[in-house]
N, C-alpha and C positions, 0 to 999 in steps of 0.2 A: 297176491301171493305173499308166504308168509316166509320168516327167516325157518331154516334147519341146518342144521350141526352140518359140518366133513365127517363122514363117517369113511373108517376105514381106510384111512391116511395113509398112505406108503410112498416111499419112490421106489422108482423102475427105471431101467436102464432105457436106452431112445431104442428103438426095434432099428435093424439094422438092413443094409438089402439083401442080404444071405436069408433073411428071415429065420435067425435065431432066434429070437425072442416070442414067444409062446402066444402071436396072435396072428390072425391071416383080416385080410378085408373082407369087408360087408358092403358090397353096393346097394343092399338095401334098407343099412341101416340111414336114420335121419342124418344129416349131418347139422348140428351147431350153427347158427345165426343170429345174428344183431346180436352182440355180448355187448352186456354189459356191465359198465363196473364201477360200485359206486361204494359208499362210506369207508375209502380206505381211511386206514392209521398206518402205524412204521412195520407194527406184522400182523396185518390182516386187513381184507375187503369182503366186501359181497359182491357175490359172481351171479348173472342169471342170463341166459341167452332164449331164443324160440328154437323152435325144432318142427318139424312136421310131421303130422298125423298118422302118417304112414310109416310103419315098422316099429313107433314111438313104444309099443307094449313090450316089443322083444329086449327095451334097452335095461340092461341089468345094473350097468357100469358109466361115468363119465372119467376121461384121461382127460389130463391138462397139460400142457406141455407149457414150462416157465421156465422162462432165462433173465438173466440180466443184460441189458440190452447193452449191445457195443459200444466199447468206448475208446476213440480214439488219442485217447492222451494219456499220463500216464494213469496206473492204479495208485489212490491216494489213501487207499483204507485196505486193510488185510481182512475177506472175508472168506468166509469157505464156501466153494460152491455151490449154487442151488443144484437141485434135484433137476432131472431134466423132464420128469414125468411124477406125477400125482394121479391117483387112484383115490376115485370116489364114490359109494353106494349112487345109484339112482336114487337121490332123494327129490324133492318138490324144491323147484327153483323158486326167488332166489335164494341161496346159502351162503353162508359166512366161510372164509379160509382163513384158520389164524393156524400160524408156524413162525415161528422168533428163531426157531433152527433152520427157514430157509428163506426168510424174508429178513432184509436188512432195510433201516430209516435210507428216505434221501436217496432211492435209488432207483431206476426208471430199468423195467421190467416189459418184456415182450411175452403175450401167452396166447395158445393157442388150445382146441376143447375140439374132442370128438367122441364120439358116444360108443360102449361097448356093452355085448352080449355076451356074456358066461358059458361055456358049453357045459356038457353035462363031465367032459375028462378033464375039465378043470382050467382049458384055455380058454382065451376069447376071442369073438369076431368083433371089427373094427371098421366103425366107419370112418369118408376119407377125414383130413384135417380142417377145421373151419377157419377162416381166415382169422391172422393174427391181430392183435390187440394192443396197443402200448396204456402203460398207467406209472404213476411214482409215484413210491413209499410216503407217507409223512413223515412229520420230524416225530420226536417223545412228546406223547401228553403229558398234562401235569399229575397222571398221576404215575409215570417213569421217573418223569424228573422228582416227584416227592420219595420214592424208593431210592434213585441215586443222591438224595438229600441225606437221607438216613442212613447210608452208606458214609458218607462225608462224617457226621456227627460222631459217628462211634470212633473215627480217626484222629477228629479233631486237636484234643488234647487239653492241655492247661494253657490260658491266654495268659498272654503279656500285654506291658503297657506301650503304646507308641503314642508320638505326637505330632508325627508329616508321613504324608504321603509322598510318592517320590517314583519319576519317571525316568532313566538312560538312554540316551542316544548319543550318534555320533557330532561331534564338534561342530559339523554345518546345518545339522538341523538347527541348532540354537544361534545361527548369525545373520545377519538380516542381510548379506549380501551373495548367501550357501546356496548351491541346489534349491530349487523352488518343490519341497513337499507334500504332496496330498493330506498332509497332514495339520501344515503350514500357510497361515492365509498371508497374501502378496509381502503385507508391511511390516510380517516377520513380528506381529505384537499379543497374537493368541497359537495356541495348539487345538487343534479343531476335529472334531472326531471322527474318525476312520469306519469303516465298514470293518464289523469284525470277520478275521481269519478262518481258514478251515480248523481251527488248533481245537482239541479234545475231542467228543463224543460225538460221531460222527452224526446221530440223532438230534445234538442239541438245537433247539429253535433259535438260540442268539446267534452260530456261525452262517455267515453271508448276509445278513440282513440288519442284525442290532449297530446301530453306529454307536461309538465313543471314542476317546480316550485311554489306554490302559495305564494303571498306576502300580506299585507295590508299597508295601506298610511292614512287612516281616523286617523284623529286627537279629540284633547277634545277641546270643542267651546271655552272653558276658558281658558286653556293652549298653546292651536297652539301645545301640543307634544302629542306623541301616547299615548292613555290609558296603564294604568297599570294592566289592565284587561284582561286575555284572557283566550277563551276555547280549547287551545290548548295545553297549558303549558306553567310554569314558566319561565321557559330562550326565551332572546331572541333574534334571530341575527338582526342587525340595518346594515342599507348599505344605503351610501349616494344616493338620488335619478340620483343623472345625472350618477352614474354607470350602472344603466340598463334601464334611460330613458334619450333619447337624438337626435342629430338628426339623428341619423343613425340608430334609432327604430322605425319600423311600432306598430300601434297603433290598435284593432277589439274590436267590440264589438262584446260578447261571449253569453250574456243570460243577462234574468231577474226574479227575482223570489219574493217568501216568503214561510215562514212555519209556514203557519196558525198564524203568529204573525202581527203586526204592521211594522214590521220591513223589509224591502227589499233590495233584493241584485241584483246587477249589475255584471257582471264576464267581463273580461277585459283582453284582450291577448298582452302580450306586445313581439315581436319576433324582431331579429334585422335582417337588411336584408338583406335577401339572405340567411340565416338560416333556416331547417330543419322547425321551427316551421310554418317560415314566408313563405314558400310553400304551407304547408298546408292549414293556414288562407285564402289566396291569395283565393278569388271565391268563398268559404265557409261563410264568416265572412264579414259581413259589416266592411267597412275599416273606422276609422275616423281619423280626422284630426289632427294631435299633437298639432296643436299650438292653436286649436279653436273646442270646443266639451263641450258640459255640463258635464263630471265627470272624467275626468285628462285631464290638459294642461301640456306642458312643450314650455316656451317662451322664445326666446332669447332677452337679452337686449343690451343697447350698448355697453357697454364693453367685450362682448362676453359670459356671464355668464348667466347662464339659471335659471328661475322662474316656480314651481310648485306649481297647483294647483289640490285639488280635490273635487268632489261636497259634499257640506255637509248634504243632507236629505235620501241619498241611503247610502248602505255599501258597499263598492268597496273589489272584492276579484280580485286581479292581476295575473297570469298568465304568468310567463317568461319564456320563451320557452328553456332556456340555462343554462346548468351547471354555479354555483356560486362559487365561491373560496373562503372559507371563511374569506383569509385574507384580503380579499377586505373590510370586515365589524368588528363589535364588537360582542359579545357574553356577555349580562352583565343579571340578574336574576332580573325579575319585582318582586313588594313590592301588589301588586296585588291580587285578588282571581283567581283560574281557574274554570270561569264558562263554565260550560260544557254543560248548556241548550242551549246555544248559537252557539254549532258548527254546521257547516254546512257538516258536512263531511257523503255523500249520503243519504243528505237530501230532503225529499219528498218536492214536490211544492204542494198548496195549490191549485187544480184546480177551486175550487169557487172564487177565489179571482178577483174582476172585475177591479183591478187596474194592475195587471200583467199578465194576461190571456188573449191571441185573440181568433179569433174564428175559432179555426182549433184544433184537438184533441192535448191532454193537454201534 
């Protein structure tokens, strides 16, 4: 069997028992069996099921019944409802379904297929429902994530110079006798990398799976040093940038986002290579270039010493894929507020948003 188009796309409301809705049954129609469902991505699959012989010529039409499967905890993403019903030419199984307006990444979906006849006054006969299906979304391929790339870049802006990276937490993470951290190995001597959050594009392939570290590098326009600001907490560790970026670090970009604010975020994986992280990235993750990219450079000069820079109109959230030692850095307490509106920590994206949104489910 070969692929063919959805033709004739619609949604339709679920027929009700009053039998408003403009179909009656068919007990003679085939009814849908063995579905199956294969090459999904985040919006689209190929559908194909059997059917039998009999009444198989009368079928004009296939209905598909697609929901989002229940969920009992809360809603963590704002999407708009699927359609409860799809209309499709009888074309030659199997067929591709692609809609980015009723399929979202990352989401596990229930569907159900029965076949319809067209009458001649324009309604249909219906066979019963074939048993239901479960399947979930994938995340963005590389070639979403290279569209929300280029999204990113035209944001970007003019770089500045910095020279550390720099992490905020609370006063017991950084004391070797504090609450014991997921973060935190026993001896209180490294910062060890976490499994990243649900925070940004709800498609992204890094949340729930990429581990690291998260760092910041954005500096104050007036100062060239990091803000005394954060929503993470008061302490903070400082680590010279050529410690975790250098030539012997691959460089992805990770996502783009906002939260419903003005303000936009960039996520940024920095792995060194041949590293655990840097496998993962590898075919996952747009790779860029170290020495040349709109929101971290790191540049060698001639006397061997290296120049960073990061973009100054995005907010860059770093991603190092490798245990840190803390003796590598300082530990000193910001003079600062901890603003806490501002964390990003599994933070919804803003799906209306037309400057960080493409056009594939949010």
């Amino acid at each position: 069997m070969t692929d063919s188009p959805l033709l004739d796309l619609k949604s339709r409301q679920r027929c009700d028992s009053a039998g408003q809705d403009s179909v009656d049954s068919g007990d003679d129609l085939p009814v849908p069996q063995h579905i199956c469902i294969s090459q999904i991505t985040c919006d689209s699959f190929k559908i194909g099921w059997d059917i039998e012989s009999a009444g198989r010529d009368r079928v004009t039409h296939y209905f598909m019944d697609l929901n989002k499967k229940e969920n009992t905890g809360p809603n963590k993403f704002k999407h708009k409802d699927v359609p409860t019903k799809l209309v499709a030419k009888a074309v030659r199984l199997p067929m591709m379904v692609r809609g980015h307006w009723f399929l979202s990444p990352r989401t596990q979906y229930t569907l159900s297929v029965q076949t319809a006849a067209k009458r001649p006054d324009g309604d249909y006969t219906v066979s019963k429902w074939s048993e239901s299906v479960e399947f979930c979304t994938a995340d963005y391929s590389s070639v979403h994530l290279t569209q929300l790339l280029q999204k990113a870049e035209a944001l970007a802006g003019r770089m500045l110079p910095f020279t550390v990276f720099y992490r905020n937490h609370q006063k017991e993470y950084f004391e070797e006798k504090g609450p014991l951290f997921c973060s935190r190995d026993p001896a209180c001597s490294r910062m060890l990398p976490c499994v990243k959050d649900d925070s940004g594009s709800h498609g992204s392939p890094i949340s729930g799976k990429l581990e690291g570290i998260f760092f910041s590098c954005n500096t104050e326009f007036n100062t060239g040093k990091p803000p005394q600001d954060s929503p993470y907490g008061p302490y903070r560790f400082q680590i010279q940038a050529d410690l975790l970026f250098n030539q012997s670090t691959n460089l992805y970009f990770g996502d783009f986002y906002c939260m419903y604010t003005s303000y936009h975020y960039v996520i940024l994986v920095l792995a060194p290579e041949g590293s655990k992280g840097d496998v993962f990235c590898k075919g996952r993750l747009p790779a860029l270039d170290r020495s040349s990219n709109p929101f971290l450079s790191c540049t060698e000069v001639e006397d061997g010493s290296l120049l960073f820079h990061h973009a100054q109109d995005v907010i860059l959230e770093v991603i190092f894929t490798e245990p840190v030692e803390l003796v590598t850095g300082t530990v000193t307490q910001i003079s600062g507020h901890q603003l806490m509106s501002l964390s990003t920590a599994n933070a919804k994206k803003d799906p209306s948003c037309k400057v960080c949104n493409i056009s594939v489910g949010r």
